[in-house]
matplotlib code that plots the C-alpha trace (Angstrom):
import matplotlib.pyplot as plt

x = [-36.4, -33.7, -34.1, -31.8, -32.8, -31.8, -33.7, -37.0, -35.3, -35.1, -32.2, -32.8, -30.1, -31.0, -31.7, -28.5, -26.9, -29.4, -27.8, -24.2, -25.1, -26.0, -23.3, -21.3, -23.0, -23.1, -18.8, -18.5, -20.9, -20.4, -18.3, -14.4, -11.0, -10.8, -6.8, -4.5, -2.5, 0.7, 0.5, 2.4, 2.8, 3.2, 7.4, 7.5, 5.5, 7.2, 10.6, 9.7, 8.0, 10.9, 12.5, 10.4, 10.3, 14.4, 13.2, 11.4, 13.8, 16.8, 14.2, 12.9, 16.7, 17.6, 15.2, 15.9, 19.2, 18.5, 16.2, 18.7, 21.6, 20.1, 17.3, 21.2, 22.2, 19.3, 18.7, 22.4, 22.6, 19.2, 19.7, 20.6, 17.6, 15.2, 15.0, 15.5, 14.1, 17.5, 19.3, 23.1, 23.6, 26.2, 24.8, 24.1, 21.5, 21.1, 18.8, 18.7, 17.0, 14.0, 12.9, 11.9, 9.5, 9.5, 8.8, 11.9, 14.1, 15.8, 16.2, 17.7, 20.4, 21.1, 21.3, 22.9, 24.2, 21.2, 22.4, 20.4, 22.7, 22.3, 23.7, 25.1, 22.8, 24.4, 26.6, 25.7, 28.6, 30.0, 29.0, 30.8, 30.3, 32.4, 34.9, 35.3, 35.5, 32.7, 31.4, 28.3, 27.7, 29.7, 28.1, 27.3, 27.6, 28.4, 27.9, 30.4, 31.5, 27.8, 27.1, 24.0, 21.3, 19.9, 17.2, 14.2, 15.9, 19.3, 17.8, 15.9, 19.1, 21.4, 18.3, 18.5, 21.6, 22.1, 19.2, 20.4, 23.7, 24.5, 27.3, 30.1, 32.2, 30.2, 32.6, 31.2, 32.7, 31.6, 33.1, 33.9, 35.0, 35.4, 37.6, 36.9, 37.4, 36.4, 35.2, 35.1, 32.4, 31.6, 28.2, 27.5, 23.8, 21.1, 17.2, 15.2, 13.0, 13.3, 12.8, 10.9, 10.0, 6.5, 6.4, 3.4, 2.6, 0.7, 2.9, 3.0, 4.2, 3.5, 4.6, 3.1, 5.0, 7.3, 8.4, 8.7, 7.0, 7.9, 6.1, 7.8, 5.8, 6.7, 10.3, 10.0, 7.7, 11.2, 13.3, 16.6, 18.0, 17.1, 13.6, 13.5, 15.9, 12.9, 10.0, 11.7, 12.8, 8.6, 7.8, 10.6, 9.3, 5.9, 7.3, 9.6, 7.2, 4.8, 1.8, 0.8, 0.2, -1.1, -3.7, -4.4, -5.1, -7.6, -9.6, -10.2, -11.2, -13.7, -14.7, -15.7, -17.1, -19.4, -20.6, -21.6, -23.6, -25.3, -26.3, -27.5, -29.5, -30.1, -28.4, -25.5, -22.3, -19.5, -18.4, -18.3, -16.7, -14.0, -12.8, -13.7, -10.9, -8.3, -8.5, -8.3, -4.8, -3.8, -3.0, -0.8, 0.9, 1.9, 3.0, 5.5, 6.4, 7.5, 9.2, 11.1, 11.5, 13.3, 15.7, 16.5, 17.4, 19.5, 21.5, 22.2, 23.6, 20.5, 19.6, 16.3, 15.5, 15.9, 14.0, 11.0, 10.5, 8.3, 5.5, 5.0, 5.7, 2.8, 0.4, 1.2, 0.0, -2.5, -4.2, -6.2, -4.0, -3.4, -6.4, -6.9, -10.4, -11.1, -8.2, -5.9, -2.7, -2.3, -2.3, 0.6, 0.9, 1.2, 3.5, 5.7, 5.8, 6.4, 9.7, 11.1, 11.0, 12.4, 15.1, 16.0, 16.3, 18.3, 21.0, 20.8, 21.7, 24.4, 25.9, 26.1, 27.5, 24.2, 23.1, 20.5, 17.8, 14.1, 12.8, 10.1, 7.8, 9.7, 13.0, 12.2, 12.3, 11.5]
y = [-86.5, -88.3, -88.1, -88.8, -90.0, -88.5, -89.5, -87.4, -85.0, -85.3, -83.5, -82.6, -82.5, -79.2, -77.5, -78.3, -76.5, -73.5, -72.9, -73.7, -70.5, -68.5, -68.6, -68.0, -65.1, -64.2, -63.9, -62.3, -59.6, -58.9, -55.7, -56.4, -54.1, -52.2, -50.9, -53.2, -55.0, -56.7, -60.4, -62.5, -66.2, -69.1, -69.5, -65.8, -65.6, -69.2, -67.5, -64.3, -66.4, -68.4, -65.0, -64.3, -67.1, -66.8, -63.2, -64.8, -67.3, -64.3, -62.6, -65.3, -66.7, -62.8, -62.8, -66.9, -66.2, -62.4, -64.6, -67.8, -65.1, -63.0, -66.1, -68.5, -65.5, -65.4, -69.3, -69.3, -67.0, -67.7, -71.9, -71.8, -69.7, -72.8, -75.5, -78.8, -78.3, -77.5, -79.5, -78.9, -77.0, -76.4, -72.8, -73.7, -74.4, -76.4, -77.8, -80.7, -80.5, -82.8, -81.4, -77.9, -77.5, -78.8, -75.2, -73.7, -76.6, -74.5, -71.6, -72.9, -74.8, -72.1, -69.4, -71.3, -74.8, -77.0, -80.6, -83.6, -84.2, -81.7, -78.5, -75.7, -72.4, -70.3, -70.6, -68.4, -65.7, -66.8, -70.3, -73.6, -74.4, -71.3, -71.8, -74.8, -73.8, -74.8, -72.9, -72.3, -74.4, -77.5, -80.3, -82.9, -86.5, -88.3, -87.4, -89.4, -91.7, -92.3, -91.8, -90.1, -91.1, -88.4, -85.9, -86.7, -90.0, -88.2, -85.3, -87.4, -89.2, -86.3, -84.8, -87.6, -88.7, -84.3, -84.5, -87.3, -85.5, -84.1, -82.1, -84.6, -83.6, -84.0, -84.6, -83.8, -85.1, -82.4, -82.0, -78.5, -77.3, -81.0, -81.4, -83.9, -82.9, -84.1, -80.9, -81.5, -79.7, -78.8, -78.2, -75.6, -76.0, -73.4, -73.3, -76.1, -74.0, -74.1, -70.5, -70.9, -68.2, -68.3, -66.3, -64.2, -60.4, -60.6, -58.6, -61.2, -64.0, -66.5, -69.0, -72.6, -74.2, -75.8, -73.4, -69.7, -68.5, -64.7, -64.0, -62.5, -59.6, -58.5, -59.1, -56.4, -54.1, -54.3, -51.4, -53.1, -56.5, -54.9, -54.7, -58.1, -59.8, -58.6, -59.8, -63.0, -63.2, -62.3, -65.3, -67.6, -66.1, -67.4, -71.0, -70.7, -69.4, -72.0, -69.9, -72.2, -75.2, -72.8, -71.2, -75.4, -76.0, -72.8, -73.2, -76.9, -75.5, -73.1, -75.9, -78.0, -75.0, -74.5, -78.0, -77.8, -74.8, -76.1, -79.1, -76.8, -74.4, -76.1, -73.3, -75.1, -72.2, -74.8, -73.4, -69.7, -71.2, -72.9, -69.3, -67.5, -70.2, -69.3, -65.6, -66.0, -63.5, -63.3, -59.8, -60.3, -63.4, -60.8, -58.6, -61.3, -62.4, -58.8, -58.6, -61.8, -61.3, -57.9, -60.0, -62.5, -60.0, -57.8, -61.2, -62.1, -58.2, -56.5, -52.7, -53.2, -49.5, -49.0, -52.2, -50.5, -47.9, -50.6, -49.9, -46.4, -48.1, -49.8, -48.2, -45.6, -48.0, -49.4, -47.4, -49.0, -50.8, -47.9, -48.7, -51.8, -53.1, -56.4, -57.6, -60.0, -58.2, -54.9, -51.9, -50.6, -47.5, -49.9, -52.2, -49.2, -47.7, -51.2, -52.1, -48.6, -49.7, -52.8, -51.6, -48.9, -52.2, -54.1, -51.0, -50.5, -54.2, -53.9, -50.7, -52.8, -56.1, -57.8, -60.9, -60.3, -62.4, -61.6, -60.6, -62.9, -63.4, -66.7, -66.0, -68.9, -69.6, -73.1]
z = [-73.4, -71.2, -67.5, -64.7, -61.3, -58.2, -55.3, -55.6, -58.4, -61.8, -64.1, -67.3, -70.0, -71.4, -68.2, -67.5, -71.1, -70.3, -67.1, -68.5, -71.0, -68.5, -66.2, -69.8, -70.2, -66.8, -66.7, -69.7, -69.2, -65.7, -64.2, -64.5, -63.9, -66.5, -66.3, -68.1, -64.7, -65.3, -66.5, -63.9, -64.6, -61.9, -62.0, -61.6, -58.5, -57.6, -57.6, -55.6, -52.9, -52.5, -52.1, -49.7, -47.4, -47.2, -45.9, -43.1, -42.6, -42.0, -39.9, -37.7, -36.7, -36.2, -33.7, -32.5, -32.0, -30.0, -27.7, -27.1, -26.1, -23.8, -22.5, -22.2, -19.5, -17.7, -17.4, -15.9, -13.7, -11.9, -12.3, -8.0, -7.7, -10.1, -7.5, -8.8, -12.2, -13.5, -16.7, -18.4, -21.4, -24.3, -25.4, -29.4, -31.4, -34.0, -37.1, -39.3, -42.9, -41.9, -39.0, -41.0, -42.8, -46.7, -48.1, -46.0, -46.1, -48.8, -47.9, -44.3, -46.6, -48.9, -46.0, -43.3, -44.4, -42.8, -43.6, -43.1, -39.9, -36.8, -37.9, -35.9, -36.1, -34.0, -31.1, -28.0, -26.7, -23.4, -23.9, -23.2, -26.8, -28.0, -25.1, -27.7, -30.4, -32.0, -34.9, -37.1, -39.9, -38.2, -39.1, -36.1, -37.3, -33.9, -30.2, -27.5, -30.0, -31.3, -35.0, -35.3, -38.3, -40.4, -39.9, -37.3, -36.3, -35.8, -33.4, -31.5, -30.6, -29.8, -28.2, -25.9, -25.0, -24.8, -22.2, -20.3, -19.7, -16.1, -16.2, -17.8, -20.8, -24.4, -27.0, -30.6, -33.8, -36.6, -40.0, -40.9, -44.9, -45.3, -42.2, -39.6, -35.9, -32.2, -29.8, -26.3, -24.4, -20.6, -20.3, -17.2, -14.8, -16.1, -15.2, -16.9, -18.5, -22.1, -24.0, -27.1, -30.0, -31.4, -34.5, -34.0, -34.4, -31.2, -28.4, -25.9, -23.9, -21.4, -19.5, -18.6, -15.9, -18.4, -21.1, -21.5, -25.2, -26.3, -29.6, -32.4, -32.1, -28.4, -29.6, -32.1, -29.6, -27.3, -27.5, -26.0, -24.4, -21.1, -21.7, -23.7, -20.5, -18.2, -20.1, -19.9, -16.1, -15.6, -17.7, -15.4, -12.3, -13.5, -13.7, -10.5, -8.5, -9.0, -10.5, -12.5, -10.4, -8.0, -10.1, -11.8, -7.6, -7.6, -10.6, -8.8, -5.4, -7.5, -9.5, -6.2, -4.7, -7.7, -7.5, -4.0, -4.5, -7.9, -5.7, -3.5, -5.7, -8.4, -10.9, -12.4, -11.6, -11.6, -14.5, -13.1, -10.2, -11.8, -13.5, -11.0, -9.0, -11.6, -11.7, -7.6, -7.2, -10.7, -10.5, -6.9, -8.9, -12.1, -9.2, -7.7, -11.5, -11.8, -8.8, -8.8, -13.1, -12.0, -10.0, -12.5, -14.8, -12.8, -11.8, -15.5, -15.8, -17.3, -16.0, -15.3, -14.1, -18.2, -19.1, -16.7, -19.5, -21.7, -19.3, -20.3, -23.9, -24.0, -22.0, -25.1, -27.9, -25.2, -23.4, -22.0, -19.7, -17.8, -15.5, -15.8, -13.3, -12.7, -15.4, -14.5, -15.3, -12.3, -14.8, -16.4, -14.1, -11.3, -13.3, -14.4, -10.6, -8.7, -11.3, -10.1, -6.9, -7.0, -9.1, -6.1, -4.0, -6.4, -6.7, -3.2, -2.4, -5.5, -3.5, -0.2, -1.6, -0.5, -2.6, -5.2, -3.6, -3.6, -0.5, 0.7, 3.8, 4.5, 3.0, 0.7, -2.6, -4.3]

ax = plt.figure().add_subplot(projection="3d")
ax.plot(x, y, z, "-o")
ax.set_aspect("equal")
plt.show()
């Protein structure tokens, strides 16, 4: 008999056919469905998914284009209130076939026209770009006089010379229904904080010194643009503020803290230290974030003594936020109670022609 070697093992053909047999035997006697399901091959399933992805697609730019028309407001009314960190904006988005991804490159060309050159998506109301004229589906195939290449290589130059802009005219040269046409452009200041959708169920968002993220999910929990126009004023007021730098400068304090009393004791707690750093006012920064937020959005139009009505909201779907101890969010009593409040002062300060400007200990803001 024929043996294999294997390091320390040895294989024997019919071993190998016995146990062949027995899986056989094994499949076809084991328990199986019994009901007779519908047979469905792999080009019908092919064609409903791509069905389906053109589902998600129409959803996910629903929601996209929600978020850049109410997030456009809110970045240009606040943009004196954002420092320096301020840029120059057109008020459109746009795509171009390579930058999406290969399985919805389709549906975004079937739906809305996608070339392989920058694309218009959707132009925000009130924007320079419709002052314009411009108009979804134009097809961008030179900015200032420079053609643009396709796809990645084309964005990432009309990203740049876009970014590089500083409040001088923009002229675009698109071709629409086969016509070509030059549109000229004024870009107006807003906040430099871009506002980004993350397409998650989770009911959330969060900002990290740079961007503002609102999750699909938390955009479908919202009732109305008021409520949505708050949630994303908090998230600015996170960035303007300065929370995050200032809880990246308390997690190192903890951190240095901890080390000096490891050394000390010999029980390593730099770790503990370092979170315990970070979580040092967490809930007294989500306070001001609400606070400021509620400003934001009551300068950009919104009614935020509606928009305080998600509080009650959630604390319905989650209730255990109602009394929140030792979390790092103040509970959503609290939240709900404090946004009543400052919406008093903001309709106050609207009935005596006062500015809508925070109050602070300083009368500062950065």
């Amino acid at each position: 008999m024929k043996k294999y070697n294997q390091g320390k093992f040895y294989i024997q053909i019919p071993s190998l056919l016995c146990l062949f047999i027995l899986i056989a035997l094994l499949l076809t006697s084991a328990c199986a469905p019994t009901t007779k399901v519908p047979k469905i091959s792999d080009e019908m399933a092919a064609y409903e998914a791509e069905k389906q992805r053109e589902m998600a697609v129409v959803e996910f730019v629903k929601l996209q284009r929600r978020l850049e028309r109410i997030g456009f407001r809110i970045l240009r009314a606040n943009a004196s209130l954002c420092g320096k960190n301020r840029t120059y904006s057109c008020g459109f988005i746009y795509l171009a076939r390579g930058i999406i991804p290969k399985e919805y490159r389709e549906a975004y060309r079937r739906l809305f026209g996608i070339k392989n050159l920058p694309t218009v998506l959707y132009v925000i109301p009130g924007s320079p770009a419709e002052a314009a004229g411009l108009k979804e589906g134009d097809v961008i195939y030179a900015i200032n006089q420079n053609p643009l290449p396709p796809n990645k290589e084309g964005v990432k130059k009309f990203n740049k010379i876009l970014n590089n802009n500083h409040g001088e005219d923009i002229v675009l040269s698109i071709e629409r229904q086969s016509q070509r046409m030059d549109i000229t452009i004024k870009p107006v200041c807003i906040c430099n904080y871009p506002i980004i959708l993350k397409n998650s169920d989770e009911v959330n968002a969060f900002a990290d010194g740079r961007y503002v993220v609102v999750f699909s999910g938390m955009m479908r929990f919202l009732n109305s643009d008021d409520e949505l126009a708050l949630v994303i004023s908090h998230e600015l007021a996170h960035n303007t503020m300065g929370h995050i730098k200032k809880q990246a400068v308390n997690r190192t304090i903890g951190t240095l803290l901890g080390a000096i009393v490891s050394e000390l004791t010999g029980v390593n707690v730099t770790r503990i230290g370092a979170q315990t750093g970070q979580l040092l006012f967490s809930q007294e920064f989500e306070a001001e974030a609400d606070y400021v937020g509620c400003y934001y959005a009551a300068r950009a139009g919104y009614d935020v003594s509606k928009a305080a009505q998600l509080w009650r909201r959630m604390a319905a779907t989650h209730p255990a936020a109602i009394n929140l101890k030792g979390s790092t969010h103040p509970s959503t009593a609290k939240r709900f109670l404090a946004i009543e409040k400052t919406a008093e002062e903001i309709n106050q300060k609207i009935k005596n022609g006062k500015p809508l400007i925070p109050e602070t200990k300083d009368n500062y803001l950065p």
